[in-house]
C-alpha atoms as an extended CHARMM CRD file, in Angstrom:
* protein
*
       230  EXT
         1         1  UNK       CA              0.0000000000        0.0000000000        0.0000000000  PROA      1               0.0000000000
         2         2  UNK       CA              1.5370000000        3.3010000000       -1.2120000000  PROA      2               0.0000000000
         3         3  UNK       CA              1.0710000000        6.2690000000        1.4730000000  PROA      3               0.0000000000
         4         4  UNK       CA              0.4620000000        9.9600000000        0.4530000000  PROA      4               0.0000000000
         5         5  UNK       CA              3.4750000000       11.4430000000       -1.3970000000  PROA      5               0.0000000000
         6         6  UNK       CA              5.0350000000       14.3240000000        1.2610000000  PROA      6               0.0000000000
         7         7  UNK       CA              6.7580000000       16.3880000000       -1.5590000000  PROA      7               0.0000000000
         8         8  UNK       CA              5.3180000000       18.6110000000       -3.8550000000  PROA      8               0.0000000000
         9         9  UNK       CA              1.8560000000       16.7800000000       -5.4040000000  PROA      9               0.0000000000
        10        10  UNK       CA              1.2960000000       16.9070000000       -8.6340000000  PROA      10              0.0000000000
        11        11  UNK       CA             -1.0190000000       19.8440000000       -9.5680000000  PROA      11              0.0000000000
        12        12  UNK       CA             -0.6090000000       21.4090000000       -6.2050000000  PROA      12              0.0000000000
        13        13  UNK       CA              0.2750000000       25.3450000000       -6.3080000000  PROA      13              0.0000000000
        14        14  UNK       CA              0.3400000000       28.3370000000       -3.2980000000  PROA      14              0.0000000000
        15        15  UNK       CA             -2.9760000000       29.7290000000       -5.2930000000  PROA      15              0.0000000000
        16        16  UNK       CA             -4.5720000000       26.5440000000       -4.6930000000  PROA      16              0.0000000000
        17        17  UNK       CA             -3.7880000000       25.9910000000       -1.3970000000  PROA      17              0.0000000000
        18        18  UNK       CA             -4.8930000000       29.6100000000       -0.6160000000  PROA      18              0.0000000000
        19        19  UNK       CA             -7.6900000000       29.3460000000       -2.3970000000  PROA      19              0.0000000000
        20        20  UNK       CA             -8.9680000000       25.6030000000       -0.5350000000  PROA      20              0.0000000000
        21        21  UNK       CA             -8.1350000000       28.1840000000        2.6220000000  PROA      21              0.0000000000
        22        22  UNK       CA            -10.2610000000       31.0780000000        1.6700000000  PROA      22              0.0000000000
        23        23  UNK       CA            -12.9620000000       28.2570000000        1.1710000000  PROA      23              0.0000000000
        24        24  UNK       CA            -12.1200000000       26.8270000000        4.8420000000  PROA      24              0.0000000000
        25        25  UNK       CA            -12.2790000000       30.2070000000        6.1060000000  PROA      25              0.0000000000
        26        26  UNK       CA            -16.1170000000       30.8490000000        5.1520000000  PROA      26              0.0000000000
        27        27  UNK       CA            -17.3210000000       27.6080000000        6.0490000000  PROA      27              0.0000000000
        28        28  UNK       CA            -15.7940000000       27.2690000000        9.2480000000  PROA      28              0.0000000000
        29        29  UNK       CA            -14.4290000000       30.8240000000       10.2190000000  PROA      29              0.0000000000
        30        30  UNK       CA            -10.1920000000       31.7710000000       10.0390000000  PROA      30              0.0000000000
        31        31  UNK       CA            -10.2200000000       30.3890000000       13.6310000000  PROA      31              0.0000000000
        32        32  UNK       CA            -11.8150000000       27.1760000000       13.3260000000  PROA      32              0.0000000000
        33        33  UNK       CA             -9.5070000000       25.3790000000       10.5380000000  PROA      33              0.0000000000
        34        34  UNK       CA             -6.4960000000       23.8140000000       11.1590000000  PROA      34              0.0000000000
        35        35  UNK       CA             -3.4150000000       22.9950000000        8.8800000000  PROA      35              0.0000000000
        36        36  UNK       CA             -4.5270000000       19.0550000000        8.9260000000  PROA      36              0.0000000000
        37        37  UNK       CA             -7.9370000000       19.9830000000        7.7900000000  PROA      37              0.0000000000
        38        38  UNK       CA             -6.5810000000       22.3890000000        4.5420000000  PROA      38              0.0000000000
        39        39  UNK       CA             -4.4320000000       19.2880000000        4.1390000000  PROA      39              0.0000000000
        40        40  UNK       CA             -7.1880000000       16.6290000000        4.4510000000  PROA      40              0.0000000000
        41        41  UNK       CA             -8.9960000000       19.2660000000        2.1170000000  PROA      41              0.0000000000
        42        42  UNK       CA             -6.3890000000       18.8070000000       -0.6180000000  PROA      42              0.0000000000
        43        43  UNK       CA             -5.7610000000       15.2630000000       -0.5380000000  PROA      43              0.0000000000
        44        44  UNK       CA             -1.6660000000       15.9120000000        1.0400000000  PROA      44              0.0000000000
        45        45  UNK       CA             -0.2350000000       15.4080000000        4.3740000000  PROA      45              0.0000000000
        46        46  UNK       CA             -0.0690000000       18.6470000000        6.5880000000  PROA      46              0.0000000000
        47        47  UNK       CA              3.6390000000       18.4480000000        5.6130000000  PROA      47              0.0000000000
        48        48  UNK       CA              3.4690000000       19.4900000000        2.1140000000  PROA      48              0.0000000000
        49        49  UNK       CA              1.7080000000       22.6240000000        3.1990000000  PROA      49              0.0000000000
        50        50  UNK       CA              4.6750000000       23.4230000000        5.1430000000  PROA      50              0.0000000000
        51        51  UNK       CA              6.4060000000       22.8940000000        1.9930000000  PROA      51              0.0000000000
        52        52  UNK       CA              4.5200000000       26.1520000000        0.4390000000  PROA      52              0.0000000000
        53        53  UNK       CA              3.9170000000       28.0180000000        3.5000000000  PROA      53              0.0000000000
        54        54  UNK       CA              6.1550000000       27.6880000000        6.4830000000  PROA      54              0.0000000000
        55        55  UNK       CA              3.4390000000       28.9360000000        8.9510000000  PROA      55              0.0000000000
        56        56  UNK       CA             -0.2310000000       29.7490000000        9.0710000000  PROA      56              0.0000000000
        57        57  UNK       CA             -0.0200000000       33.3420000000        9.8060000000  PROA      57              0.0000000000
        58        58  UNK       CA              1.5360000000       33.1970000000        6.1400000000  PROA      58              0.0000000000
        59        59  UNK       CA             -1.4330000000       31.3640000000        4.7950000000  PROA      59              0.0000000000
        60        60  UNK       CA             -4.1310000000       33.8010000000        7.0950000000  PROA      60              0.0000000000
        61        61  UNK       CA             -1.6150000000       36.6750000000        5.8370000000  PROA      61              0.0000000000
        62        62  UNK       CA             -2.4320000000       35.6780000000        2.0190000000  PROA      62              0.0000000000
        63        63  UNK       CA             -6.1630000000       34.9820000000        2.6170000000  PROA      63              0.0000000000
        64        64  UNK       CA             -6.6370000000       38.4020000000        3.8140000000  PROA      64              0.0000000000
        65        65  UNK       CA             -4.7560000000       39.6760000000        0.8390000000  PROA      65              0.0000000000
        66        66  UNK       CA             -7.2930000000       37.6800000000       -1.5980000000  PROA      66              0.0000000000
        67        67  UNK       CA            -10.3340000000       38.6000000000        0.1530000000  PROA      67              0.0000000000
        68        68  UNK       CA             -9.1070000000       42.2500000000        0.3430000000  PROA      68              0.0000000000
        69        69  UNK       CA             -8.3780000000       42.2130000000       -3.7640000000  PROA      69              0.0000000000
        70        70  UNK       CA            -12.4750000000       41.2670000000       -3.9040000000  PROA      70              0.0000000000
        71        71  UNK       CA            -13.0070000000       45.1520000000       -3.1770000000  PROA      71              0.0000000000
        72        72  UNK       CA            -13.9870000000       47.1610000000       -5.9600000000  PROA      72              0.0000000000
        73        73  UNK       CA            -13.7130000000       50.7000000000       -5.0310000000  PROA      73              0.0000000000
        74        74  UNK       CA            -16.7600000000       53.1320000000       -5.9070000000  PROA      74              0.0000000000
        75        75  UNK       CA            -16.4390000000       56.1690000000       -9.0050000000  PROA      75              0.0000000000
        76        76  UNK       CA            -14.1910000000       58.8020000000       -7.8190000000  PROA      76              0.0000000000
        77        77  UNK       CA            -16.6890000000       61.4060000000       -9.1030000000  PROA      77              0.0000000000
        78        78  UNK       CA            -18.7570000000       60.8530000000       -6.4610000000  PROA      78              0.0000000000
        79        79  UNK       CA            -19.0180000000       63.6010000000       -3.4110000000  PROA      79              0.0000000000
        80        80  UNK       CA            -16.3200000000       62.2610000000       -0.4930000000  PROA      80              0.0000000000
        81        81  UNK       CA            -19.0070000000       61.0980000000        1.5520000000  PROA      81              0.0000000000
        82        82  UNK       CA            -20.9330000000       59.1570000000       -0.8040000000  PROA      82              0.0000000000
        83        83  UNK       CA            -17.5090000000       57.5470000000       -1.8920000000  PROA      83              0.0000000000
        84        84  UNK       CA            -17.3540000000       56.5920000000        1.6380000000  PROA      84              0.0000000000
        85        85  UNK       CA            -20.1110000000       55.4760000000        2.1630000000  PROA      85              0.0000000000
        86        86  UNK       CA            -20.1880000000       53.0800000000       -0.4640000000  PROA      86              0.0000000000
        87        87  UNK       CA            -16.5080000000       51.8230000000        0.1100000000  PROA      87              0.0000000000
        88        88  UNK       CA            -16.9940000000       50.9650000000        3.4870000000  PROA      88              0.0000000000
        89        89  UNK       CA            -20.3620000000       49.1140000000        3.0390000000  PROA      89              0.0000000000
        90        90  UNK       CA            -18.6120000000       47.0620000000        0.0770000000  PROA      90              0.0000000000
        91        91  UNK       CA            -15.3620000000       46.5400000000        2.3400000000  PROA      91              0.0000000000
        92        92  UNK       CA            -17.9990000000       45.1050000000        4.9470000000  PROA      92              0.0000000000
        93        93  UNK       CA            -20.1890000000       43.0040000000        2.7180000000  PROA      93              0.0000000000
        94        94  UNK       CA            -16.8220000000       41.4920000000        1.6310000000  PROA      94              0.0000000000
        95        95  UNK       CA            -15.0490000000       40.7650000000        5.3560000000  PROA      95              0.0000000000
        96        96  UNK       CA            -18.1370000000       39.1440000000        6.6290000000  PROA      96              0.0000000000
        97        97  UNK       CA            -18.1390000000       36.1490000000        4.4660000000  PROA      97              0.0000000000
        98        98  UNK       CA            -14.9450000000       35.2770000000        6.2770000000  PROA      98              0.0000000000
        99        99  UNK       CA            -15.4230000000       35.2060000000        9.8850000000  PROA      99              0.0000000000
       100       100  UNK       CA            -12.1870000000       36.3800000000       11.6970000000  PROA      100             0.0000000000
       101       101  UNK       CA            -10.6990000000       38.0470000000        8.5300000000  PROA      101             0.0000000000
       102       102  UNK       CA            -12.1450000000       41.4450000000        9.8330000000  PROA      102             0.0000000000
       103       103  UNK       CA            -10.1930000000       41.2470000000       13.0220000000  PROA      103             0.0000000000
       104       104  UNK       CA             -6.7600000000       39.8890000000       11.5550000000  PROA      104             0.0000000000
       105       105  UNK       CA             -7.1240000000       43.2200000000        9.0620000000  PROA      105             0.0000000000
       106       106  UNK       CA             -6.8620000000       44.8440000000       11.8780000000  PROA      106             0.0000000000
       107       107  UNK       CA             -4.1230000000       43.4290000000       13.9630000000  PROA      107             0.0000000000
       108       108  UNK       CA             -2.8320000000       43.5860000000       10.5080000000  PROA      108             0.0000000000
       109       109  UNK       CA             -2.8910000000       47.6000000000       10.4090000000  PROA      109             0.0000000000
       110       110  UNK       CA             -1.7170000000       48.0130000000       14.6130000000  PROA      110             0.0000000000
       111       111  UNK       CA              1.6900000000       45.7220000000       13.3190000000  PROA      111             0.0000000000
       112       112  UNK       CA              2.1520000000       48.3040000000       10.3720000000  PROA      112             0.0000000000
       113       113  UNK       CA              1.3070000000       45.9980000000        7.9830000000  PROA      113             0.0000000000
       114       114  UNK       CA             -1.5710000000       46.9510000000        6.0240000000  PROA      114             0.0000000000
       115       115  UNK       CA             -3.2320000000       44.7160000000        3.4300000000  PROA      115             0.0000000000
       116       116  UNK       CA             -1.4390000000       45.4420000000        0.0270000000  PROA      116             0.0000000000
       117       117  UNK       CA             -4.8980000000       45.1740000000       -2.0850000000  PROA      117             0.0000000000
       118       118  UNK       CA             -6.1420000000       47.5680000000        0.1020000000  PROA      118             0.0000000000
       119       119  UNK       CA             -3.5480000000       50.1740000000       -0.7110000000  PROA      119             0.0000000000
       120       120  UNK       CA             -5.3250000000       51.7130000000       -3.4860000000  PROA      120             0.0000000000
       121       121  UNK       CA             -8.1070000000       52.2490000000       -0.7660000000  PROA      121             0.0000000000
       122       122  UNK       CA             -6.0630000000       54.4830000000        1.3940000000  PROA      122             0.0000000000
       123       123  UNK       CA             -4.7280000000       56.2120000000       -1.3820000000  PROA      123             0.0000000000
       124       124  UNK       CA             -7.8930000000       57.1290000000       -3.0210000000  PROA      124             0.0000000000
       125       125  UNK       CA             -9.5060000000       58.2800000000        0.8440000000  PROA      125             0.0000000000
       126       126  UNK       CA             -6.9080000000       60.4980000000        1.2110000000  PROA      126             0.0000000000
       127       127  UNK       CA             -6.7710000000       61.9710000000       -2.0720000000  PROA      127             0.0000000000
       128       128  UNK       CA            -10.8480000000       62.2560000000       -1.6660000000  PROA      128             0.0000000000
       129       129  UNK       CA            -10.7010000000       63.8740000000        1.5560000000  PROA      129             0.0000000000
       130       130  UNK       CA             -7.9810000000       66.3140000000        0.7450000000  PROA      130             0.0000000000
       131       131  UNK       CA             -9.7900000000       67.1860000000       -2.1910000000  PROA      131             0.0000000000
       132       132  UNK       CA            -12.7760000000       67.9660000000        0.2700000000  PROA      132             0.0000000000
       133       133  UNK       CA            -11.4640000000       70.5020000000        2.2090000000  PROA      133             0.0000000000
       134       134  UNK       CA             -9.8330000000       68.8220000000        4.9550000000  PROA      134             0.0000000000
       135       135  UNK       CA             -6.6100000000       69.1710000000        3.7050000000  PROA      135             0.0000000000
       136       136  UNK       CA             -4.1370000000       69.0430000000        7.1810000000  PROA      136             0.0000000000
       137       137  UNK       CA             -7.0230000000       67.0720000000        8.8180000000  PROA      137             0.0000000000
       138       138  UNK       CA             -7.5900000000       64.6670000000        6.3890000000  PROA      138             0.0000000000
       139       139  UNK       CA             -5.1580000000       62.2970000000        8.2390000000  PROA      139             0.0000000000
       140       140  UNK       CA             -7.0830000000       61.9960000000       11.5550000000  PROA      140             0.0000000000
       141       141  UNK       CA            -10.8100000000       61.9650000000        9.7440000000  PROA      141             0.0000000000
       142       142  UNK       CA             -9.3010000000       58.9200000000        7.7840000000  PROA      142             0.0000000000
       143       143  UNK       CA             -8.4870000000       57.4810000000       10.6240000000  PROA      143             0.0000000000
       144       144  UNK       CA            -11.6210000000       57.9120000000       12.4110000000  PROA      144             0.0000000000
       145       145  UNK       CA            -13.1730000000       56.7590000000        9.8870000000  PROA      145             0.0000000000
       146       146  UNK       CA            -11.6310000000       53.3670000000        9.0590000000  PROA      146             0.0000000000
       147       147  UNK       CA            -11.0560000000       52.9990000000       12.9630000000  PROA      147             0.0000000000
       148       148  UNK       CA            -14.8740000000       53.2330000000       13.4720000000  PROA      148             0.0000000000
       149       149  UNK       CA            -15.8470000000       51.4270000000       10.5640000000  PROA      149             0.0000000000
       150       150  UNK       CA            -13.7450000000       48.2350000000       11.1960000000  PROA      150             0.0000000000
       151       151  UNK       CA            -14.6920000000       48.4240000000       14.7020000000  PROA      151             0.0000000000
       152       152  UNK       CA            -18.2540000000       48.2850000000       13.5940000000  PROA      152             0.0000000000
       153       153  UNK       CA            -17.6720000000       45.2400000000       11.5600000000  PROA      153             0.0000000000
       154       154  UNK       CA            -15.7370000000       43.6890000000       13.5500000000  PROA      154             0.0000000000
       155       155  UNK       CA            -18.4750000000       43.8350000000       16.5030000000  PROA      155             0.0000000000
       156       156  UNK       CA            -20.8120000000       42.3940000000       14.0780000000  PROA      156             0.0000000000
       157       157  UNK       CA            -18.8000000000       39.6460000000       12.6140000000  PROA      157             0.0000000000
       158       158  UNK       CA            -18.2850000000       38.3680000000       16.9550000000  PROA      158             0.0000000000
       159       159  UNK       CA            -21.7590000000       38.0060000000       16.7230000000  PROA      159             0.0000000000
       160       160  UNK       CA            -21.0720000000       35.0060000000       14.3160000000  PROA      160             0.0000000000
       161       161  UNK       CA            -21.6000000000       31.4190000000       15.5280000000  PROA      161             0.0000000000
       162       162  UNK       CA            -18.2880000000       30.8980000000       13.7900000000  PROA      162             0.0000000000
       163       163  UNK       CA            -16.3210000000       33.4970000000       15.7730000000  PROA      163             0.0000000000
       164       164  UNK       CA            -13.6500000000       32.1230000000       18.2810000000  PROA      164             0.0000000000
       165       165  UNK       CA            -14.6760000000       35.1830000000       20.0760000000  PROA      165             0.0000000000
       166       166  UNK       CA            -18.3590000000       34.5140000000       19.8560000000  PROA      166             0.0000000000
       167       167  UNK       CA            -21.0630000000       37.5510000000       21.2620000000  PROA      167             0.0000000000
       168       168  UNK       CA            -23.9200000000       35.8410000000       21.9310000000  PROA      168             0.0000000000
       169       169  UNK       CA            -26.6360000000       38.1180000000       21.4220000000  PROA      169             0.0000000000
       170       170  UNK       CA            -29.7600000000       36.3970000000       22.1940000000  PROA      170             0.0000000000
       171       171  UNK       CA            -27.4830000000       35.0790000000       25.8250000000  PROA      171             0.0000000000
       172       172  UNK       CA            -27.1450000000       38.7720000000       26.1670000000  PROA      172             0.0000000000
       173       173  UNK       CA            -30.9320000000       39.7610000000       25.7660000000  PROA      173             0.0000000000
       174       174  UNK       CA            -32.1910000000       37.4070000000       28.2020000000  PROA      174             0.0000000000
       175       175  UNK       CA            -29.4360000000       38.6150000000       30.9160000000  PROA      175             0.0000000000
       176       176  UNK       CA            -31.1990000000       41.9860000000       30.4330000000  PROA      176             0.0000000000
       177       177  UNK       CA            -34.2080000000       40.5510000000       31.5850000000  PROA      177             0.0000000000
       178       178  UNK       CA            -33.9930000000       41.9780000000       35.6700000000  PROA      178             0.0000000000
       179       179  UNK       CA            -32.8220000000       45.1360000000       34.8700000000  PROA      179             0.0000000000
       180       180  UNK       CA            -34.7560000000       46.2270000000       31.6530000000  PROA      180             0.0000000000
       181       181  UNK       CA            -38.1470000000       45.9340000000       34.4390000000  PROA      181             0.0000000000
       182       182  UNK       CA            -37.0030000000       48.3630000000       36.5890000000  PROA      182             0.0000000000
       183       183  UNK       CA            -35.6020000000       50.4890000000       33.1210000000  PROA      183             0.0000000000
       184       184  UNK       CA            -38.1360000000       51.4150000000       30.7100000000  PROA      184             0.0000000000
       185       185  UNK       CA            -34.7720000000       52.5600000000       28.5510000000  PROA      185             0.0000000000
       186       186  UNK       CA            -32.8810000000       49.8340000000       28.9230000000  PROA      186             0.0000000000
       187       187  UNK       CA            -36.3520000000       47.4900000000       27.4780000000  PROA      187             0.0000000000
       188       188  UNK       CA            -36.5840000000       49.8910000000       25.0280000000  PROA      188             0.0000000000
       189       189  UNK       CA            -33.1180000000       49.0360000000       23.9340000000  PROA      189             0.0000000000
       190       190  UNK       CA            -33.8410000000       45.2940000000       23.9920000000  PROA      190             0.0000000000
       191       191  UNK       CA            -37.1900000000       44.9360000000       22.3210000000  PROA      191             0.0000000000
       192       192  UNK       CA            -36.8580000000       47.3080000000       19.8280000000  PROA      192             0.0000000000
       193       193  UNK       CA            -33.0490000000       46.7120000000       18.5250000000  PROA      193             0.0000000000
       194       194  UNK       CA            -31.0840000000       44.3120000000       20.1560000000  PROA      194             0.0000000000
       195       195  UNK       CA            -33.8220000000       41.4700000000       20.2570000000  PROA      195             0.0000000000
       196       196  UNK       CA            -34.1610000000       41.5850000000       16.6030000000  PROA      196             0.0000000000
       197       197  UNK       CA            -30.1320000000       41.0830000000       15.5590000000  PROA      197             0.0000000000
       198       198  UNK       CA            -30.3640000000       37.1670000000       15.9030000000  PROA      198             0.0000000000
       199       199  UNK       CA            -33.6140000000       37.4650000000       13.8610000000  PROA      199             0.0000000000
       200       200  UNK       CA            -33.8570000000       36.6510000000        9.8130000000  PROA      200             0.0000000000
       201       201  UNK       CA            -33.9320000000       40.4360000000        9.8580000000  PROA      201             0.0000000000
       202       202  UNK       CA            -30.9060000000       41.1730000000       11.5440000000  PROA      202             0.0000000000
       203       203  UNK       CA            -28.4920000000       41.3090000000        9.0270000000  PROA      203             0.0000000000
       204       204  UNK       CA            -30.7200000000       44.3870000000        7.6420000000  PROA      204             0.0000000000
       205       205  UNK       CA            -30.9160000000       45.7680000000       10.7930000000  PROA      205             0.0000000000
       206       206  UNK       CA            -27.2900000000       45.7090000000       11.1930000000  PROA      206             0.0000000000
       207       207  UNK       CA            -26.5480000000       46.9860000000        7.5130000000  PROA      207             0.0000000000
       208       208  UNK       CA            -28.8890000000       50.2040000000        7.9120000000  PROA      208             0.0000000000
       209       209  UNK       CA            -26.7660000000       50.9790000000       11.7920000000  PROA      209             0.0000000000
       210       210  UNK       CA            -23.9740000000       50.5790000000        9.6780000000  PROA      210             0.0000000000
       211       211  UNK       CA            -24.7060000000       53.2710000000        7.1950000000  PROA      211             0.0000000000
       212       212  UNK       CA            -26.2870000000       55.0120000000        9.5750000000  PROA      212             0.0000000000
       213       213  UNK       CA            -23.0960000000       55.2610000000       11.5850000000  PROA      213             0.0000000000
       214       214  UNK       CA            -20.6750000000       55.8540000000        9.1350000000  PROA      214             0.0000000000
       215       215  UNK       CA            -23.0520000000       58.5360000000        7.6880000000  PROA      215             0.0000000000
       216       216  UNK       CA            -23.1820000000       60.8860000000       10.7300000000  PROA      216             0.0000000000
       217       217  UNK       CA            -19.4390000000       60.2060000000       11.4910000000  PROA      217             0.0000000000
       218       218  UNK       CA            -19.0440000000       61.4690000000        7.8380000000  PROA      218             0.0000000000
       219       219  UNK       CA            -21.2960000000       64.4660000000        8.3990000000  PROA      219             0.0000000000
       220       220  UNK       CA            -19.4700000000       65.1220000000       12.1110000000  PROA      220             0.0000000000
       221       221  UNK       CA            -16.3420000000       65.7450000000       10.3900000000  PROA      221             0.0000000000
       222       222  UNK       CA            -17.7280000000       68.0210000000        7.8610000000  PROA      222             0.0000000000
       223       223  UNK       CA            -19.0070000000       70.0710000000       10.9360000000  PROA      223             0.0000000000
       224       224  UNK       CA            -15.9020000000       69.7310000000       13.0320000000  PROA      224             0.0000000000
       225       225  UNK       CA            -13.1770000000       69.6640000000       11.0950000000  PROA      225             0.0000000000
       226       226  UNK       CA            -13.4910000000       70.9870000000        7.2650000000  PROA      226             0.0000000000
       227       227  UNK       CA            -12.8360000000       74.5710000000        7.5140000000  PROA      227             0.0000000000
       228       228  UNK       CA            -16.1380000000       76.8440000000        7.5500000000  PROA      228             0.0000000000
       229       229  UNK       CA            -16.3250000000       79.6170000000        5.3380000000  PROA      229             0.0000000000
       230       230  UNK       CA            -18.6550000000       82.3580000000        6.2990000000  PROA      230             0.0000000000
């Protein structure tokens, strides 16, 4: 009986074995696959993995950089917040297919060591805000802006059954459950908005907070930091 060959296999490349990762990664979540399983997945031993990549931060490293390559960025002749908007909701559509990705993006960015596809991203926000007005503050309202927006994903991808960092919402609602009788606020909170996230309608829920957010942070820096002409 012949074994599983542990060099290269025949037909085996690093854009297949990233791509039989990306496919781990939304079935299962970045956490929740191990170098065994993308083996067992191509038909090798874990040791011919190690052949292409020497260790999985490389292959997490070069899933993010494929998923990140998925974003198409929106018409630069649209107004800087609209171009925003857009971006960001795209960006997000995108990370949450991959549960985890969203948070390795951005231990990614804290390391300085920001996804390459998304370098025509930054470059494009910057040029957009400059070109808005901003000009010496268009550094920190990019900043704010991604910070707040990845935040916001990230929050929502934890709610995830996938996530190794699960946030279990309906756990959460009925913990509530004491102290939103003696708070008419605090039930307010729960039955009208947070009751509803692990519904079939959550995910609209959550997309409409999302533009919602990233609208009035977009319209907060207009007020606060563009200069105002009288």
């Amino acid at each position: 009986m012949v074994g599983k060959d542990t060099s290269r296999r025949a037909g085996l490349t690093h854009e297949r074995v990233i791509d039989c990762a990306c496919t781990l990664t939304r079935e299962h979540g970045l956490q929740n696959w191990t170098i065994r399983d993308l083996a067992t997945a191509l038909d090798v031993v874990p040791s011919v993995i190690y052949h292409y990549f020497p260790t999985k931060t490389q292959i997490h490293d070069q899933i993010r950089d494929q998923i990140c390559a998925e974003l198409t960025l929106p018409d630069t002749h649209l107004n800087w917040q609209e171009w925003f908007t857009q971006a960001l909701t795209a960006l997000r559509d995108i990370l949450l297919r991959y549960t985890g990705l969203t948070r390795h993006v951005m231990d990614s960015l804290e390391h300085g060591l920001p996804p390459r596809p998304l370098i025509p991203f930054f470059e494009t926000a910057i040029v957009k805000l400059t070109e808005a007005g901003l000009e010496e503050n268009a550094i920190p309202a990019y900043t704010m802006i991604v910070n707040v927006a990845l935040d916001a994903i990230e929050h929502h991808d934890r709610q995830s059954p996938l996530s190794s960092n699960h946030h279990d919402i309906t756990a959460m609602v009925n913990k509530l459950e004491p102290l939103a009788k003696e708070s008419p606020a605090l039930a307010m909170m729960r039955d009208d908005y947070l009751a509803h996230l692990p519904t079939p309608s959550g995910e609209r829920i959550s997309e409409r907070y999302f533009r919602l957010l990233i609208r009035s942070l977009l319209t907060g820096i207009e007020q606060e930091l563009m200069p105002q002409h009288s």
